[in-house]
PDB file of N, CA, C and O in Angstrom:
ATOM      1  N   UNK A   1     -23.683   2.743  -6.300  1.00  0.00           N
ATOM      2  CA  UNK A   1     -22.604   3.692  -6.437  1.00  0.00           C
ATOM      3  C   UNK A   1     -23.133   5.096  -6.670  1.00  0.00           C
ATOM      4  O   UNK A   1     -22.629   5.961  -5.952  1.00  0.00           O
ATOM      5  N   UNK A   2     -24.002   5.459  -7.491  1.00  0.00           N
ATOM      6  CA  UNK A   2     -24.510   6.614  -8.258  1.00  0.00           C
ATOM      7  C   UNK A   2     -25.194   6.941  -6.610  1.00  0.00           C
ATOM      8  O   UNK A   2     -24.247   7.438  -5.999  1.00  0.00           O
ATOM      9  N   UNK A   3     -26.262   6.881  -5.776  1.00  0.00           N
ATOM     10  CA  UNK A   3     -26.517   6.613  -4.642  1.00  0.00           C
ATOM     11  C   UNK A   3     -25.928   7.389  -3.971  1.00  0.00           C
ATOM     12  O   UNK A   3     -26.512   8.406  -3.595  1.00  0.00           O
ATOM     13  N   UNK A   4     -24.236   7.082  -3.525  1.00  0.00           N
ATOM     14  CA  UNK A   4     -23.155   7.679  -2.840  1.00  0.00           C
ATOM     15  C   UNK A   4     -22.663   8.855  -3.099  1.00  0.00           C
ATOM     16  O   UNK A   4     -22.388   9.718  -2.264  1.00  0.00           O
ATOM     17  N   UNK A   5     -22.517   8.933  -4.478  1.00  0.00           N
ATOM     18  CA  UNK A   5     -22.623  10.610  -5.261  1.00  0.00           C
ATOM     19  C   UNK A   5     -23.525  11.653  -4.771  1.00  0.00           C
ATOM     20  O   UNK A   5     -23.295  12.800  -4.389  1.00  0.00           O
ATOM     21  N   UNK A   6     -24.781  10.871  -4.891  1.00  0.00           N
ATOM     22  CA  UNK A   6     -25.442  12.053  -4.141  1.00  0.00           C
ATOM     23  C   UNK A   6     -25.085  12.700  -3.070  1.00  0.00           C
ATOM     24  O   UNK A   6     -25.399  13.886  -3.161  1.00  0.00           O
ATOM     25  N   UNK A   7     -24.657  12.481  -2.266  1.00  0.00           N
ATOM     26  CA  UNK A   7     -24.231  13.290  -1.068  1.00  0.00           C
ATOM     27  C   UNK A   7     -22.764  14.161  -1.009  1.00  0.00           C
ATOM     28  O   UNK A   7     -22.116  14.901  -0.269  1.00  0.00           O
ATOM     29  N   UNK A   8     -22.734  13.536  -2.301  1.00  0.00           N
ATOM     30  CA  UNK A   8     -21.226  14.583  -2.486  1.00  0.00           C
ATOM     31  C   UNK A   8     -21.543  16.136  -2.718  1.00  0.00           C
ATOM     32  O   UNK A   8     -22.337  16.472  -3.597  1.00  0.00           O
ATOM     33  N   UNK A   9     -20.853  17.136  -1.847  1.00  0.00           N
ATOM     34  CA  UNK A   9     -20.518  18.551  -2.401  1.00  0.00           C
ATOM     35  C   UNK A   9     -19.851  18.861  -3.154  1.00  0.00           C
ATOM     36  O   UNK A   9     -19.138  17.944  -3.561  1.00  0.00           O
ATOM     37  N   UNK A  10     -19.662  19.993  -3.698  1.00  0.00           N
ATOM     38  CA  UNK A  10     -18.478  20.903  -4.207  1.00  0.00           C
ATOM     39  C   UNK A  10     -16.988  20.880  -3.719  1.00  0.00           C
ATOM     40  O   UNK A  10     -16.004  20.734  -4.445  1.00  0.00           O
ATOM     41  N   UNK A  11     -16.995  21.011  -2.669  1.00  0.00           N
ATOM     42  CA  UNK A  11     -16.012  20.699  -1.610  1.00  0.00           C
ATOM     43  C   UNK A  11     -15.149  19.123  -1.781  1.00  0.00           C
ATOM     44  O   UNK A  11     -13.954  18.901  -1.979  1.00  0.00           O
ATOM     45  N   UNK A  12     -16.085  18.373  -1.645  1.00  0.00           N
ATOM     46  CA  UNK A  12     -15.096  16.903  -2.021  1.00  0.00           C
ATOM     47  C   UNK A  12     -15.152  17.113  -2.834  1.00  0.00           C
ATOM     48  O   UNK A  12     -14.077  17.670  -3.060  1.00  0.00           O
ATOM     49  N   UNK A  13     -15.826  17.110  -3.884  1.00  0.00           N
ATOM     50  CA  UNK A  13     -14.960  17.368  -5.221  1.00  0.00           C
ATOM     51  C   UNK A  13     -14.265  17.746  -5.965  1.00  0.00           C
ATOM     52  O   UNK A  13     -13.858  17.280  -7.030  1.00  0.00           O
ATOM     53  N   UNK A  14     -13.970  19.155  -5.142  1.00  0.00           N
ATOM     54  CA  UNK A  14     -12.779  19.812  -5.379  1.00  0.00           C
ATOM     55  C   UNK A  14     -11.396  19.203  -4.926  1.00  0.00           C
ATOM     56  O   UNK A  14     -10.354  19.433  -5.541  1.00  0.00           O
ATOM     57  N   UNK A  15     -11.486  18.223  -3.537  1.00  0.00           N
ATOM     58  CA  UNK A  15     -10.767  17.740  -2.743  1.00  0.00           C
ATOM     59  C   UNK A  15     -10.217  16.699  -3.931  1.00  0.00           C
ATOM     60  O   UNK A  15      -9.126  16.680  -4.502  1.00  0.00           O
ATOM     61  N   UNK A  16     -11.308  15.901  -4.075  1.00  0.00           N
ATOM     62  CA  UNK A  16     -10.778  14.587  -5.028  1.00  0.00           C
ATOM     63  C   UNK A  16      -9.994  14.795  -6.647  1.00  0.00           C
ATOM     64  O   UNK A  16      -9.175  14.024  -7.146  1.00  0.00           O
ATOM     65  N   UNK A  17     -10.585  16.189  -7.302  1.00  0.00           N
ATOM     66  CA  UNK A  17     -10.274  16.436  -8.131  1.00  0.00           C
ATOM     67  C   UNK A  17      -9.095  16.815  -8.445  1.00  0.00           C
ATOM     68  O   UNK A  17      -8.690  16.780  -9.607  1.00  0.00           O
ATOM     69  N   UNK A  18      -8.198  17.340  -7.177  1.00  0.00           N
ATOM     70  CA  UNK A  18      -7.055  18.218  -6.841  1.00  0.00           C
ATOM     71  C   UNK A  18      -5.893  16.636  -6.971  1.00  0.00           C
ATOM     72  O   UNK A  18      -4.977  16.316  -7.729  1.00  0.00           O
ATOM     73  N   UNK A  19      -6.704  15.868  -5.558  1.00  0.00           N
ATOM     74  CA  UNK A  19      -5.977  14.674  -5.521  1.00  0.00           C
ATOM     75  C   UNK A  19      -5.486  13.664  -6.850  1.00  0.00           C
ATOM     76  O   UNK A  19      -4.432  13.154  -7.230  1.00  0.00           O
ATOM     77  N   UNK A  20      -6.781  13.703  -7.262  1.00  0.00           N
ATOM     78  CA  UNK A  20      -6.137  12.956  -8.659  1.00  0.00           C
ATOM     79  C   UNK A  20      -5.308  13.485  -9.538  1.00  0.00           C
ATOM     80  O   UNK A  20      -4.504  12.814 -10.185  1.00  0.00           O
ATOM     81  N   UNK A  21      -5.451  14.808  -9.633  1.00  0.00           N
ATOM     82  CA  UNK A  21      -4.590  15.624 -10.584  1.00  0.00           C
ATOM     83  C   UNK A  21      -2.763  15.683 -10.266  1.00  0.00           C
ATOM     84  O   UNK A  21      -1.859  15.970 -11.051  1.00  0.00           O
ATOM     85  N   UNK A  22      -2.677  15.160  -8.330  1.00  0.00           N
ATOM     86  CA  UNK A  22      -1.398  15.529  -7.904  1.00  0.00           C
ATOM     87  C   UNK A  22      -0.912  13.963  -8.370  1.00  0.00           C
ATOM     88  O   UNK A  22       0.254  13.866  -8.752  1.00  0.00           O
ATOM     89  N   UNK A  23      -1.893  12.527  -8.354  1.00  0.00           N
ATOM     90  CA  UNK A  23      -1.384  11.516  -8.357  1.00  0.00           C
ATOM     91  C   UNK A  23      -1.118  10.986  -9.698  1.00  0.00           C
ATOM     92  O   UNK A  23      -0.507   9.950  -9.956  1.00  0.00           O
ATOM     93  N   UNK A  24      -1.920  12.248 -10.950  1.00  0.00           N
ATOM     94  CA  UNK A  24      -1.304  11.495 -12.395  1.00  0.00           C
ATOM     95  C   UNK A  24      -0.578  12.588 -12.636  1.00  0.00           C
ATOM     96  O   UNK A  24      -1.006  13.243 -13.586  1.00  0.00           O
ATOM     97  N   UNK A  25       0.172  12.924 -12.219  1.00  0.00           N
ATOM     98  CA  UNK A  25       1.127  13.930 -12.632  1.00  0.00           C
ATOM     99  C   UNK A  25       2.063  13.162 -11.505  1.00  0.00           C
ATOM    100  O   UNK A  25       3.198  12.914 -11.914  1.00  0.00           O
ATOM    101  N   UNK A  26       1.867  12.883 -10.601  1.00  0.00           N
ATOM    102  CA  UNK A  26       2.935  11.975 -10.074  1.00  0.00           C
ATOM    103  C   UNK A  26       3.774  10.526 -10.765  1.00  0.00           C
ATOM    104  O   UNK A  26       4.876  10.049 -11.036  1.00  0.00           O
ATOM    105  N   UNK A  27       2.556  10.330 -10.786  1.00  0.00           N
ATOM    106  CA  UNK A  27       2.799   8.742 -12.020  1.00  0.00           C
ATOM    107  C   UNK A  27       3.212   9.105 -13.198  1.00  0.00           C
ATOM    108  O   UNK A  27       3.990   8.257 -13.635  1.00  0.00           O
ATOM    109  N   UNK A  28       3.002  10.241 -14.134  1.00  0.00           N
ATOM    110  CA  UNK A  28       3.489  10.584 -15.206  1.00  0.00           C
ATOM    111  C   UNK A  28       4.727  11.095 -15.120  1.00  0.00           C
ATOM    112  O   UNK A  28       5.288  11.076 -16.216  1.00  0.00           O
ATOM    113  N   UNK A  29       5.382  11.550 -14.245  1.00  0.00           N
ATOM    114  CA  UNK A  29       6.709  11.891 -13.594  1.00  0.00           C
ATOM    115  C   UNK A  29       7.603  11.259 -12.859  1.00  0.00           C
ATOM    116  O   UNK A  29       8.785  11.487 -12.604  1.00  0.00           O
ATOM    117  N   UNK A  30       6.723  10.276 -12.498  1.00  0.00           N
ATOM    118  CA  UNK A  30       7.652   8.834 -11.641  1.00  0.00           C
ATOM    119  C   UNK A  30       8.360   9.191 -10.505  1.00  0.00           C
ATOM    120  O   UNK A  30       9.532   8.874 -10.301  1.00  0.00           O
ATOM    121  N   UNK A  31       7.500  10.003  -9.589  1.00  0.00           N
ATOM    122  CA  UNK A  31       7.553  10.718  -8.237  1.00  0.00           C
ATOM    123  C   UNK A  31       6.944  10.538  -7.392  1.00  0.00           C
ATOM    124  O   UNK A  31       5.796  10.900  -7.134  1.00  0.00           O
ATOM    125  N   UNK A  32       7.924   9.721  -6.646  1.00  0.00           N
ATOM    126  CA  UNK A  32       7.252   8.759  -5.498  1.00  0.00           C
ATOM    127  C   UNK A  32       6.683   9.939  -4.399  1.00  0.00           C
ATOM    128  O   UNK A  32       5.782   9.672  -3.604  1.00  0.00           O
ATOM    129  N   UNK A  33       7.011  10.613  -4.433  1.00  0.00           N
ATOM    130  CA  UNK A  33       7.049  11.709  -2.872  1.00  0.00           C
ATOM    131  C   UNK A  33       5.386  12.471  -3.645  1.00  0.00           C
ATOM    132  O   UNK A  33       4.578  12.844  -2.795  1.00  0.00           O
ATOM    133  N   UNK A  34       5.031  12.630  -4.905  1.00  0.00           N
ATOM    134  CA  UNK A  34       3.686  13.415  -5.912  1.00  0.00           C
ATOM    135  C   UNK A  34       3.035  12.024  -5.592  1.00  0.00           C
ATOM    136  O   UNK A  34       2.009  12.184  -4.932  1.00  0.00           O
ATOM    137  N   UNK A  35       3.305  10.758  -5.848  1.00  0.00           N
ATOM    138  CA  UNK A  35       2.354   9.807  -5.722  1.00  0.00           C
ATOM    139  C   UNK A  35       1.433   9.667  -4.496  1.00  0.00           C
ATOM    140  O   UNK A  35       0.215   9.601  -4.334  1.00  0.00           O
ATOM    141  N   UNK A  36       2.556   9.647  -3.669  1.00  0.00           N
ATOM    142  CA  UNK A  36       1.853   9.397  -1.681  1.00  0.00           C
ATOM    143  C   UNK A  36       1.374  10.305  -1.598  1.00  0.00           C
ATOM    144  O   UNK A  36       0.414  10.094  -0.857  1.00  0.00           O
ATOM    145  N   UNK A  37       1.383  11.537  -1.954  1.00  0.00           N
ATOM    146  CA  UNK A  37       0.801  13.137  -1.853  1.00  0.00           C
ATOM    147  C   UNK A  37      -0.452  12.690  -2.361  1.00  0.00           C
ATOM    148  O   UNK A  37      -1.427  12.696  -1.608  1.00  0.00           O
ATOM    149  N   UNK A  38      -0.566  12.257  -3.684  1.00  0.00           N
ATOM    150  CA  UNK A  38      -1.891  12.485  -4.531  1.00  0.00           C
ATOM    151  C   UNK A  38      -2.846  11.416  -4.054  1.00  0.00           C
ATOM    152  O   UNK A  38      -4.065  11.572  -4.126  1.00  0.00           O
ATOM    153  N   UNK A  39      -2.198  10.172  -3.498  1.00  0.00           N
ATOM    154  CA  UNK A  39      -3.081   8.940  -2.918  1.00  0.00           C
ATOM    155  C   UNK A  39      -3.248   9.352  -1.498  1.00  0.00           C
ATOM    156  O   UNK A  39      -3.738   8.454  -0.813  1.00  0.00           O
ATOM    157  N   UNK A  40      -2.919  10.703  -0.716  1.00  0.00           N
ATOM    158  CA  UNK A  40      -3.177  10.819   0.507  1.00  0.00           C
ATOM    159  C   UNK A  40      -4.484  11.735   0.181  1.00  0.00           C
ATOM    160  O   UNK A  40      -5.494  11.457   0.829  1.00  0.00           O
ATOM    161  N   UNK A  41      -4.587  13.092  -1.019  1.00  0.00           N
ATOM    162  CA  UNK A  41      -5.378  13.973  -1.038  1.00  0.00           C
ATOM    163  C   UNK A  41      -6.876  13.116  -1.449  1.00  0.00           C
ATOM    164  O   UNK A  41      -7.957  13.438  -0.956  1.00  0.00           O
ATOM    165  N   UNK A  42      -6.697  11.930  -2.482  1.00  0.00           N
ATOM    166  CA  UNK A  42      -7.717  11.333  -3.000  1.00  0.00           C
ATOM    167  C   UNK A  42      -8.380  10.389  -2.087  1.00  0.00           C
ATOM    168  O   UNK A  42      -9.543   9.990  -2.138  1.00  0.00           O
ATOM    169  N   UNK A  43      -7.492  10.108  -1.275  1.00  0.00           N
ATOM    170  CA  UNK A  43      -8.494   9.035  -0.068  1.00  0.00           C
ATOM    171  C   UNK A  43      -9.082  10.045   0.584  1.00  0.00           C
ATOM    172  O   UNK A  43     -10.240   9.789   0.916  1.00  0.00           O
ATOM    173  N   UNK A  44      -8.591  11.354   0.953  1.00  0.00           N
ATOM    174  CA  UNK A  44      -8.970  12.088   2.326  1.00  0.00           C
ATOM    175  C   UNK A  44     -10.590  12.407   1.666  1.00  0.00           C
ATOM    176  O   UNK A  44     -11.672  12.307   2.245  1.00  0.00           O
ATOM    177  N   UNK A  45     -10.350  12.746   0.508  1.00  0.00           N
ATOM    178  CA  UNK A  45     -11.263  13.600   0.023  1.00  0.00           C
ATOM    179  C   UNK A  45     -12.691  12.239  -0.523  1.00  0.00           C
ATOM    180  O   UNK A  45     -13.868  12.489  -0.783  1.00  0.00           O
ATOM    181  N   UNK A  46     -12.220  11.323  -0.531  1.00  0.00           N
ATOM    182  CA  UNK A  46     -13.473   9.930  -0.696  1.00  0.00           C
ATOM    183  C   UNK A  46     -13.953   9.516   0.580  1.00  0.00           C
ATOM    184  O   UNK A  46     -15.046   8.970   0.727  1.00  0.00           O
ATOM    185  N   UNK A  47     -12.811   9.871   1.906  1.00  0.00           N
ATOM    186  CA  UNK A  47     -13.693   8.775   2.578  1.00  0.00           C
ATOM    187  C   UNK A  47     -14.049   9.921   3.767  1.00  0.00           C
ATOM    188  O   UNK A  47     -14.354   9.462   4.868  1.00  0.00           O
ATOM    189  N   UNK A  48     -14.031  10.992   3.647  1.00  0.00           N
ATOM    190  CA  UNK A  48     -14.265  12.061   4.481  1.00  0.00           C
ATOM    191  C   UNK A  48     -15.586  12.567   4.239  1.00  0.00           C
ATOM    192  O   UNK A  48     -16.067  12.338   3.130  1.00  0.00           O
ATOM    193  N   UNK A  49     -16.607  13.548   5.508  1.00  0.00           N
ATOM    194  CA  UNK A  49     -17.877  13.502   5.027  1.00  0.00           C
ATOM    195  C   UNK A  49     -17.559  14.835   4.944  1.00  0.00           C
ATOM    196  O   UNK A  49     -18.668  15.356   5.059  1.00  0.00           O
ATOM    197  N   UNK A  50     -17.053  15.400   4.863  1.00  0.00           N
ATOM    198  CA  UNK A  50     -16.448  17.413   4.508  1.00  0.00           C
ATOM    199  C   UNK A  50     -16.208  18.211   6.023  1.00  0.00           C
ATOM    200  O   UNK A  50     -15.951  17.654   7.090  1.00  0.00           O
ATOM    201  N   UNK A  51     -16.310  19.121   5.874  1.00  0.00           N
ATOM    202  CA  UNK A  51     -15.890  20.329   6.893  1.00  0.00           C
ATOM    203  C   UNK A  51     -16.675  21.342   7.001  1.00  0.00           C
ATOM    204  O   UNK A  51     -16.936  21.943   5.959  1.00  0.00           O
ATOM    205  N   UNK A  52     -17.246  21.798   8.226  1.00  0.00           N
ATOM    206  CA  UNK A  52     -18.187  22.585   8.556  1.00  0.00           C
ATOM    207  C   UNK A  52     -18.426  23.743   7.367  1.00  0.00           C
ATOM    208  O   UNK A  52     -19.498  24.130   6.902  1.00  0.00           O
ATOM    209  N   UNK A  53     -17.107  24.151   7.045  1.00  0.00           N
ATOM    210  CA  UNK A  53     -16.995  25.723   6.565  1.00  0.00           C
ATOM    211  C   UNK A  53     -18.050  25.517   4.735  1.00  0.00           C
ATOM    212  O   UNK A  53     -18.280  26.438   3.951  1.00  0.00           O
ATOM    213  N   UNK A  54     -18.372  24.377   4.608  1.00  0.00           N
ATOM    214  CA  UNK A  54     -18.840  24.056   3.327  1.00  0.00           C
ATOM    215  C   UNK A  54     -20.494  23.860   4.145  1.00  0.00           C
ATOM    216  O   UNK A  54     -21.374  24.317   3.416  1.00  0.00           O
ATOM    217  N   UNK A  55     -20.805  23.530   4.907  1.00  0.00           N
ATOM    218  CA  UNK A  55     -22.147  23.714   5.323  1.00  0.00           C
ATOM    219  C   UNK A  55     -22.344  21.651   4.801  1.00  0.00           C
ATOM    220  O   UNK A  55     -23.155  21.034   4.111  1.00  0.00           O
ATOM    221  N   UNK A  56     -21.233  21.298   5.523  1.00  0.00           N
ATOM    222  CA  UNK A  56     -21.423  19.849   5.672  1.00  0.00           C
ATOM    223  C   UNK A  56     -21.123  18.840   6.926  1.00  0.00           C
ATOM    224  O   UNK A  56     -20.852  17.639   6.936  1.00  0.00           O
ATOM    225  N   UNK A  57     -21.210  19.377   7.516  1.00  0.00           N
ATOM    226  CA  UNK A  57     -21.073  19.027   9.133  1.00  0.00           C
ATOM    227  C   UNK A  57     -22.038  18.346   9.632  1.00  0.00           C
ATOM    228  O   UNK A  57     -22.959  19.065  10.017  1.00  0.00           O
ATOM    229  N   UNK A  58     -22.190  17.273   9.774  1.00  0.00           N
ATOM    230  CA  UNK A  58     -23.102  16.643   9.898  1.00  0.00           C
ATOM    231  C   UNK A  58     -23.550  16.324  11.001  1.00  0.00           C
ATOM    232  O   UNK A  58     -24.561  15.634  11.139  1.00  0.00           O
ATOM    233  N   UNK A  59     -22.802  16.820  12.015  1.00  0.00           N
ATOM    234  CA  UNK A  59     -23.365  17.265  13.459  1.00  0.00           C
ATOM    235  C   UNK A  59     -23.890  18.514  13.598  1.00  0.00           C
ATOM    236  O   UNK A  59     -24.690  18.782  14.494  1.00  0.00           O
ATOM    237  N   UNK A  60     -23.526  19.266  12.826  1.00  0.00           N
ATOM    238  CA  UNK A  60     -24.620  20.634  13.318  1.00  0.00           C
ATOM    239  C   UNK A  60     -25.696  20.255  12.292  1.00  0.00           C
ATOM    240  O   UNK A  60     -26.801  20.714  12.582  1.00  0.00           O
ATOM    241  N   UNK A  61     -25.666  19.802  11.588  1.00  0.00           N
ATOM    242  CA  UNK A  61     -27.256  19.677  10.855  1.00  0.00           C
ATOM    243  C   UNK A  61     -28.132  18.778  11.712  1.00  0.00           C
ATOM    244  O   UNK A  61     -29.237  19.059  12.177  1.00  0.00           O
ATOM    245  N   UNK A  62     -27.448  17.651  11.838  1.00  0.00           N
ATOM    246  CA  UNK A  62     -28.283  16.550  13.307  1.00  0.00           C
ATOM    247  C   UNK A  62     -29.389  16.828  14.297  1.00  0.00           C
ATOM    248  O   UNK A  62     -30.560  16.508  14.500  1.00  0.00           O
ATOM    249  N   UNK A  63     -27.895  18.013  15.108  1.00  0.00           N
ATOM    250  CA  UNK A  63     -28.805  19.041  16.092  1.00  0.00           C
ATOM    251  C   UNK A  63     -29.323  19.764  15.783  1.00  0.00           C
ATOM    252  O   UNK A  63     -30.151  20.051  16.648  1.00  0.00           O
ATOM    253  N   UNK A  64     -29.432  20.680  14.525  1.00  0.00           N
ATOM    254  CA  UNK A  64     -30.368  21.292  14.530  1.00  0.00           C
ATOM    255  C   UNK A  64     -32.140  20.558  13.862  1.00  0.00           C
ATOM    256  O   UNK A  64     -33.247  21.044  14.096  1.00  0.00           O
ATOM    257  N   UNK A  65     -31.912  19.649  13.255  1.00  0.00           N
ATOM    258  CA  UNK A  65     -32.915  18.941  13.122  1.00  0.00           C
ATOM    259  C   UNK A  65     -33.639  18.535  14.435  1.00  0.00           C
ATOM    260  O   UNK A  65     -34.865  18.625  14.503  1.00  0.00           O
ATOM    261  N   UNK A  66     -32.804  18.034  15.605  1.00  0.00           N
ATOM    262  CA  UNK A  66     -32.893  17.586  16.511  1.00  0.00           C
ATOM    263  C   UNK A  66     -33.916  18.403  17.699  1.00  0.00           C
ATOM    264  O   UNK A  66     -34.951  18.041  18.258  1.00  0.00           O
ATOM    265  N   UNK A  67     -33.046  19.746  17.793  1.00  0.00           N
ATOM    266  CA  UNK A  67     -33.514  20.778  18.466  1.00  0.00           C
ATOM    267  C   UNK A  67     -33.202  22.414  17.861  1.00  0.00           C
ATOM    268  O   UNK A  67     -32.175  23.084  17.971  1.00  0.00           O
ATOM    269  N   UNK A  68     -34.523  22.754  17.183  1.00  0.00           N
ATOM    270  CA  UNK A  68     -34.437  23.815  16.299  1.00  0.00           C
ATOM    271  C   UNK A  68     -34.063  25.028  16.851  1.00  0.00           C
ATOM    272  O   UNK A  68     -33.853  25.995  16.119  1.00  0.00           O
ATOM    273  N   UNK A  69     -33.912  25.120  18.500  1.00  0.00           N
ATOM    274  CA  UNK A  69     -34.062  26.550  18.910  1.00  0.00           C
ATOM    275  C   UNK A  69     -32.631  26.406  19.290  1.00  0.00           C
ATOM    276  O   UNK A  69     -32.730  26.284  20.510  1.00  0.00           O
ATOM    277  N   UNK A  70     -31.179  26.336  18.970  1.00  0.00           N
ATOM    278  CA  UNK A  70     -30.251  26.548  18.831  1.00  0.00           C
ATOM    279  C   UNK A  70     -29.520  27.861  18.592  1.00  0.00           C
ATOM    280  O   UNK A  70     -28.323  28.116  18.727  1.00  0.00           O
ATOM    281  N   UNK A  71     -30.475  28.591  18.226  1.00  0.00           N
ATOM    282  CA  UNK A  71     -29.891  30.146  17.582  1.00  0.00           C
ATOM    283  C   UNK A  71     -30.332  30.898  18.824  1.00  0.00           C
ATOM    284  O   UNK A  71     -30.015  32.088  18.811  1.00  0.00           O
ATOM    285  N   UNK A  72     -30.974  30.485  19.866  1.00  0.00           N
ATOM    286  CA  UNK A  72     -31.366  30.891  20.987  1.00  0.00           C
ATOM    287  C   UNK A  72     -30.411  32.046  21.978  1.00  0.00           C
ATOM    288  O   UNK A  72     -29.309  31.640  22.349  1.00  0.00           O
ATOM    289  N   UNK A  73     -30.845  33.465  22.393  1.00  0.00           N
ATOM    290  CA  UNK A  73     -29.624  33.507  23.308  1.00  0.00           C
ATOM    291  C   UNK A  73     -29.170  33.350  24.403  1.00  0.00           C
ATOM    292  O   UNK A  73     -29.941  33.823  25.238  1.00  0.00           O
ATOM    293  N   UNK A  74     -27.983  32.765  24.990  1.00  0.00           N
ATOM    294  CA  UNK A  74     -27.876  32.165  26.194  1.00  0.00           C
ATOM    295  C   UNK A  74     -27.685  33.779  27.097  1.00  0.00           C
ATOM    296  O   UNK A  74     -27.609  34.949  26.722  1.00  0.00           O
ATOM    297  N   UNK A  75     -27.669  33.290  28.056  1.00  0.00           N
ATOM    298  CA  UNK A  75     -27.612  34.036  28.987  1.00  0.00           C
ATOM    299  C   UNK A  75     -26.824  33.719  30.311  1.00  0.00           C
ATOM    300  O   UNK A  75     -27.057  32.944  31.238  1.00  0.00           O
ATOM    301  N   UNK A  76     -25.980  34.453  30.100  1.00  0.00           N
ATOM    302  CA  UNK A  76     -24.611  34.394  31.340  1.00  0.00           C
ATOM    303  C   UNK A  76     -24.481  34.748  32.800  1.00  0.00           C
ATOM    304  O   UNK A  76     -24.039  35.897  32.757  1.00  0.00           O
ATOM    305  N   UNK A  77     -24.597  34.460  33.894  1.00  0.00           N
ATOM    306  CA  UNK A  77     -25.103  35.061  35.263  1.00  0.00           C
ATOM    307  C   UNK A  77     -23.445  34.770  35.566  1.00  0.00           C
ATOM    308  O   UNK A  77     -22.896  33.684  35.382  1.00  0.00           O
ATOM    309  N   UNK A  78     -22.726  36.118  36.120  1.00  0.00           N
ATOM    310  CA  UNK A  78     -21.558  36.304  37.351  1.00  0.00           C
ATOM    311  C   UNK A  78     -21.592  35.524  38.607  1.00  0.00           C
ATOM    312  O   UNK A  78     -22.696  35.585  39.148  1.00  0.00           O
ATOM    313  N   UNK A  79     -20.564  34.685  39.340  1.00  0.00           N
ATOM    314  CA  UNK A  79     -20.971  34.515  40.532  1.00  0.00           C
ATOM    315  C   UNK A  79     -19.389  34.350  41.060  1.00  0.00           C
ATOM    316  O   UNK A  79     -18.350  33.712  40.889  1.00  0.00           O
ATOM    317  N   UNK A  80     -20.182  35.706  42.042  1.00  0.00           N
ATOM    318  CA  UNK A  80     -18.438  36.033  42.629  1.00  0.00           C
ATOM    319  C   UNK A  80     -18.021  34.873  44.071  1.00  0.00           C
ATOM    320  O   UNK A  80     -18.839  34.455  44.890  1.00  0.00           O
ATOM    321  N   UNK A  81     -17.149  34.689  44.050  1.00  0.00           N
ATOM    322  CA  UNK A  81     -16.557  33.788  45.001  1.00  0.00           C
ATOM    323  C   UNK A  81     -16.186  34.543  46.412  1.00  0.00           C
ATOM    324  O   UNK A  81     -15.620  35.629  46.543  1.00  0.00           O
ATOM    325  N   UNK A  82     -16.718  33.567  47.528  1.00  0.00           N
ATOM    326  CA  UNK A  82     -16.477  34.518  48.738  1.00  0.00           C
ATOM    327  C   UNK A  82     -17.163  36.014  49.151  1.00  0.00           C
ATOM    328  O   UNK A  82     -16.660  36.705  50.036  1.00  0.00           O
ATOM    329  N   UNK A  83     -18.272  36.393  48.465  1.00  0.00           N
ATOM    330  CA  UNK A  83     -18.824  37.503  48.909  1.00  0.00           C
ATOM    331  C   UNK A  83     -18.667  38.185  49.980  1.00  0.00           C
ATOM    332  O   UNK A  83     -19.322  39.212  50.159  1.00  0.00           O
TER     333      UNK A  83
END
C-alpha cells in the first residue's frame, strides 16, 4: 500500500482530499445528491494517474525518456497545389 503512495502528487491529493471532504459532509447532512458528488470526486482522484498541467502525464514523460530530442524544431515546407 505505502508503495502506491509513492507515486502520488499534490494534485491527487488535493483531488482526494476535496472528495472526501464533499462525501462527509454529505453523510453528515444526509444528502444523497453531496454523497454521489463526493464518491464520484474520491474515486476520480484514486484511480486516476493525474493531468498533464501537474507535470504527471505519463505519456509525455515515456517519450521523452524514450526519445530525448523532442524539443527539436520542426520545420514546415508549403506545397502549392497545381503549380
Amino acid at each position: 500500500m505505502w508503495q502506491g503512495l509513492s507515486l502520488w502528487n499534490w494534485a491527487k491529493a488535493i483531488r482526494v482530499i476535496i472528495g472526501l471532504s464533499i462525501l462527509s459532509q454529505g453523510i453528515a447532512y444526509a444528502q444523497t445528491s453531496s454523497i454521489i458528488a463526493g464518491s464520484i470526486f474520491t474515486l476520480f482522484g484514486l484511480f486516476t494517474s493525474g493531468y498533464c498541467g501537474s507535470n504527471t502525464c505519463e505519456n509525455v514523460k515515456n517519450k521523452q525518456a524514450i526519445s530525448p530530442n523532442l524539443d527539436q524544431e520542426v520545420e514546415f515546407e508549403e506545397i502549392k497545389k497545381g503549380a
